[in-house]
C-alpha positions in Angstrom: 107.9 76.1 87.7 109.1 76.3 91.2 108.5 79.7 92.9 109.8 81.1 96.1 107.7 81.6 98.3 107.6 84.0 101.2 106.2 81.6 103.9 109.0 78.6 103.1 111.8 81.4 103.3 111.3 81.5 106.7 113.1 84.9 106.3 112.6 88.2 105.1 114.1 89.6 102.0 113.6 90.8 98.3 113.7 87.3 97.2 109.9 86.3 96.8 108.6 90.1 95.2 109.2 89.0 91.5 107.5 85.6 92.0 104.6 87.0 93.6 104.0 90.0 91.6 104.5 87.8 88.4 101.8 85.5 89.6 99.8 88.2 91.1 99.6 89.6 87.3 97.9 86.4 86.4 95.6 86.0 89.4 94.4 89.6 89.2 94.7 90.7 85.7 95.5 94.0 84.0 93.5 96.2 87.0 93.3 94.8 90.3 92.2 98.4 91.3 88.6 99.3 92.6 87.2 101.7 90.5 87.8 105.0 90.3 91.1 104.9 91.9 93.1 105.6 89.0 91.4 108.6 89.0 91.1 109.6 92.4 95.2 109.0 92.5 95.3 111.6 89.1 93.1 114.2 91.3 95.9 113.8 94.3 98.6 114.9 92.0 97.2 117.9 91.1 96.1 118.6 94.4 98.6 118.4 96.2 101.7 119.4 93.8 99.6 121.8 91.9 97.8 122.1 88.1 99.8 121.6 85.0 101.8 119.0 83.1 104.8 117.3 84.9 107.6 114.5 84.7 106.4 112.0 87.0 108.2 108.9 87.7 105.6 105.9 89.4 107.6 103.2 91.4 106.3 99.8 91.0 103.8 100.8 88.6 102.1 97.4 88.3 99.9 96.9 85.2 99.8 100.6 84.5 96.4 101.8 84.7 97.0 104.9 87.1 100.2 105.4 85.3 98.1 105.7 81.9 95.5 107.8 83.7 98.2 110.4 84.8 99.6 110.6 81.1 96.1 110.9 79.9 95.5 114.1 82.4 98.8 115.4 80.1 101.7 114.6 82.4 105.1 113.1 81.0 104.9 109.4 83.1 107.9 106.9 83.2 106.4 103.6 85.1 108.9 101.1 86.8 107.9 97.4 87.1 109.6 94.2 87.9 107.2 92.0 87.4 107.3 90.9 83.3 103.7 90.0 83.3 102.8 93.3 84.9 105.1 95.5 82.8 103.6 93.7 79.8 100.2 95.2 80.8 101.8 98.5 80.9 103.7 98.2 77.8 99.7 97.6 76.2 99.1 100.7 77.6 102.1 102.9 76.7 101.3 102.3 73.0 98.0 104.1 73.0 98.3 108.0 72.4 97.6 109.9 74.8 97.6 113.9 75.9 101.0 113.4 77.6 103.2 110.8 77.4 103.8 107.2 78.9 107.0 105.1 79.0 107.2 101.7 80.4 110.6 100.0 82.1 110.5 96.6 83.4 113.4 96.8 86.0 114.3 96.6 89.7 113.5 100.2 90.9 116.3 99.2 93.7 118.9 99.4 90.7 117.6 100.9 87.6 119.8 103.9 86.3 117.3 107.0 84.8 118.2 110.3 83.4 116.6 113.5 84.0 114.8 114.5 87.2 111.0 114.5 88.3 108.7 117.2 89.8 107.1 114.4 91.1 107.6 110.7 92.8 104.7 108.4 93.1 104.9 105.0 95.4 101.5 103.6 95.3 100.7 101.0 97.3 104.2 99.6 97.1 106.5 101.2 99.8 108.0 98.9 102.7 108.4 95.8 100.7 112.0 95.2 102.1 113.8 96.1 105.1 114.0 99.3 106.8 117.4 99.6 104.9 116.2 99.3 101.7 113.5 102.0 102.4 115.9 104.7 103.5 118.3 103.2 100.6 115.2 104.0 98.1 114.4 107.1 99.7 118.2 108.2 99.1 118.0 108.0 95.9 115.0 109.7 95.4 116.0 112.5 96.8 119.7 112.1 95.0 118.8 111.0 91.6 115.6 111.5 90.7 113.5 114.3 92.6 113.8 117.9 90.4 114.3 120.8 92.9 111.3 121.6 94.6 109.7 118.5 93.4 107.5 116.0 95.8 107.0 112.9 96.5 103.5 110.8 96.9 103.8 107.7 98.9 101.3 105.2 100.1 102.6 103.8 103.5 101.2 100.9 105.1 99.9 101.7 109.0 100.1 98.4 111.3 97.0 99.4 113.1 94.4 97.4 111.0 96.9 94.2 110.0 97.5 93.7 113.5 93.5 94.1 114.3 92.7 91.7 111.6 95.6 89.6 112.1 94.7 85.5 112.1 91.6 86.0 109.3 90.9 84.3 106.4 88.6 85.4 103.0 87.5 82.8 100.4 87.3 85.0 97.8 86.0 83.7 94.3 87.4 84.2 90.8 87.8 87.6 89.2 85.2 87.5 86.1 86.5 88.3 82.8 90.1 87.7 84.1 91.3 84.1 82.5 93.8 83.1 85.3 91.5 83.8 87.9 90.9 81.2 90.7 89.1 80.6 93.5 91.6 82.0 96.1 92.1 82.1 100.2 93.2 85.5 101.3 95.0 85.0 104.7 96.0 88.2 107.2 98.8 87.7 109.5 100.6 90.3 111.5 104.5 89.8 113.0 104.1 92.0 115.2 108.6 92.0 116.1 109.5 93.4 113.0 106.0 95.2 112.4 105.0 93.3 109.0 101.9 92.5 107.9 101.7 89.3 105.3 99.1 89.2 102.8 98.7 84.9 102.2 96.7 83.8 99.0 96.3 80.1 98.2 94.2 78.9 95.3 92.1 76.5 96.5 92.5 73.8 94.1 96.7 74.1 94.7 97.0 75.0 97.9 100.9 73.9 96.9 101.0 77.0 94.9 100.0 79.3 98.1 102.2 82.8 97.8 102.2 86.0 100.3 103.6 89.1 99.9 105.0 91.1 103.3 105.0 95.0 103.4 107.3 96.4 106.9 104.4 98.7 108.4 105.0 101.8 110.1 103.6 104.3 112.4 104.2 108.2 111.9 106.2 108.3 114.5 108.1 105.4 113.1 108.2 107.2 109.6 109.9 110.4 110.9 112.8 107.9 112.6 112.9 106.3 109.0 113.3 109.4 106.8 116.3 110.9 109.2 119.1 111.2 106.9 117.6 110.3 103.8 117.5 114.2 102.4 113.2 114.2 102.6 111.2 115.1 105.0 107.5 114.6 105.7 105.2 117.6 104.3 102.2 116.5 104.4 99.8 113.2 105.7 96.5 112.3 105.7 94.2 109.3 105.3 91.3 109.1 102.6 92.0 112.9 101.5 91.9 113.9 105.7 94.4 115.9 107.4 96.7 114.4 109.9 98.0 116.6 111.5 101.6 115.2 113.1 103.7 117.9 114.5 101.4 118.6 118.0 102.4 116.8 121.1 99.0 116.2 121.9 97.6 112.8 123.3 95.1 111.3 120.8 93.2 108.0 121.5 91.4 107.8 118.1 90.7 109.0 114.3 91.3 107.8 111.0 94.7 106.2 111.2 92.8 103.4 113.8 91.1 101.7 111.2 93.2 102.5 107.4 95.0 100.1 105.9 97.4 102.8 104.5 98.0 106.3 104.7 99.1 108.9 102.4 102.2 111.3 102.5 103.9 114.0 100.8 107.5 114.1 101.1 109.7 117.3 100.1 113.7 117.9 100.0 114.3 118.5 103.2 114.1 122.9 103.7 111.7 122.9 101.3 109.2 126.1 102.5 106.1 125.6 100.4 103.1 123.7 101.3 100.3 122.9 99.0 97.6 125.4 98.4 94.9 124.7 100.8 96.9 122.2 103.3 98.0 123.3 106.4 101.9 121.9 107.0 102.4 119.1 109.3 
């Protein structure tokens, strides 16, 4: 089955995602995560919107395990996936009972029509996969069609500090065990550093023909404030591995945690939204 790949477009757009996630779903199995991150991303919620069931809507929910975690802590979850493979994993998932409740939609979270509103919006790992026009376009409709009043939104964004560092390396990584389609893979890091993407490259070492990447537009703080102009959400709240980053000084800083993260976390609110989470200080 020909696939498009990233790398042969030459170009950036939506076109490669499904390809590559489908795939992906194979390589990696039903939970790529580390560990304790399903969990950890369950303890975030709470923390940071506040105890007690909620309608939570996950954006490119992958296989579904944090998804399934959060209905398991008793919230109502409804998962988006594009990938078929992926949302197949999920759909596993959604048919064990749990405290709260789980729905699974395998659809283009660009395009896909919902009903009812959220108290909260989760983007894990997946923001900045297309243009800065589809971002604000996504935002938009968060904030339009889906967030509930005084709802929030959790949203991994990926910082182009560390890609850039790490730009030009390679990982020979071996097979995942206990995961059937599993191979021996390359992981390759490169960094365009005009239009501030970093491009994740995995090739299987027996079909290097069958090499994919995925590309995720990176983007300072600074850079997020431009992005979220307009959009009806504003920033709330940031910080990196459960630290406080503090953006609204104009101080000079030369260092800290956003230096070496791959990502960083943020809370977006409606924009005039007073409250701040119990415990955080507003950015």
């Amino acid at each position: 089955m020909q696939r498009t790949s990233l790398l042969h477009l030459e170009r950036y757009s939506l076109d490669w995602v499904k390809d590559f996630y489908t795939l992906a779903g194979i390589w990696w199995g039903s939970d790529p995560q580390a560990p304790g991150v399903h969990v950890q991303r369950v303890a975030t919620v709470e923390r940071l919107c506040g105890p007690g069931a909620k309608a939570i809507l996950e954006l490119g929910a992958g296989p579904g395990a944090t998804a399934a975690a959060m209905a398991d802590a008793g919230h109502a979850v409804v998962a988006i996936e594009l990938s078929p493979i992926r949302a197949g994993y999920a759909k596993e998932l959604a048919r064990v009972a749990r405290k709260g409740a789980l729905t699974v939609l395998e659809a283009d979270y660009f395009s896909v029509q919902l009903q009812g509103r959220f108290d909260v919006v989760c983007c894990w790992e997946t923001f900045g996969l297309g243009s800065d026009a589809d971002q604000r376009r996504l935002l938009k409709r968060i904030a339009q069609d889906w967030l509930a009043p005084h709802g929030c939104v959790l949203m991994d964004v990926n910082s182009p500090f560390r890609p850039a560092r790490d730009a030009g390396t390679e990982e020979r990584l071996a097979p995942l065990k206990g995961v059937p389609g599993s191979v021996e893979m390359i992981e390759r890091c490169h960094f365009d550093p005009l239009h501030c993407r970093w491009i994740d490259e995995w090739e299987p070492t027996a079909a290097p023909d069958q090499a994919l990447a995925q590309t995720v537009r990176c983007y300072t703080p600074a850079d997020l404030l431009l992005l979220l102009e307009g959009t009806g959400l504003a920033l709330k709240w940031l910080e990196v591995d459960g630290e406080a980053v503090g953006v609204e000084a104009n101080r000079i800083i030369r260092s800290g945690p956003l230096m070496d993260a791959w990502t960083y976390l943020v809370q977006l609110q409606a924009d005039g939204t007073p409250s701040a989470p119990s415990g955080a200080a507003r950015v």
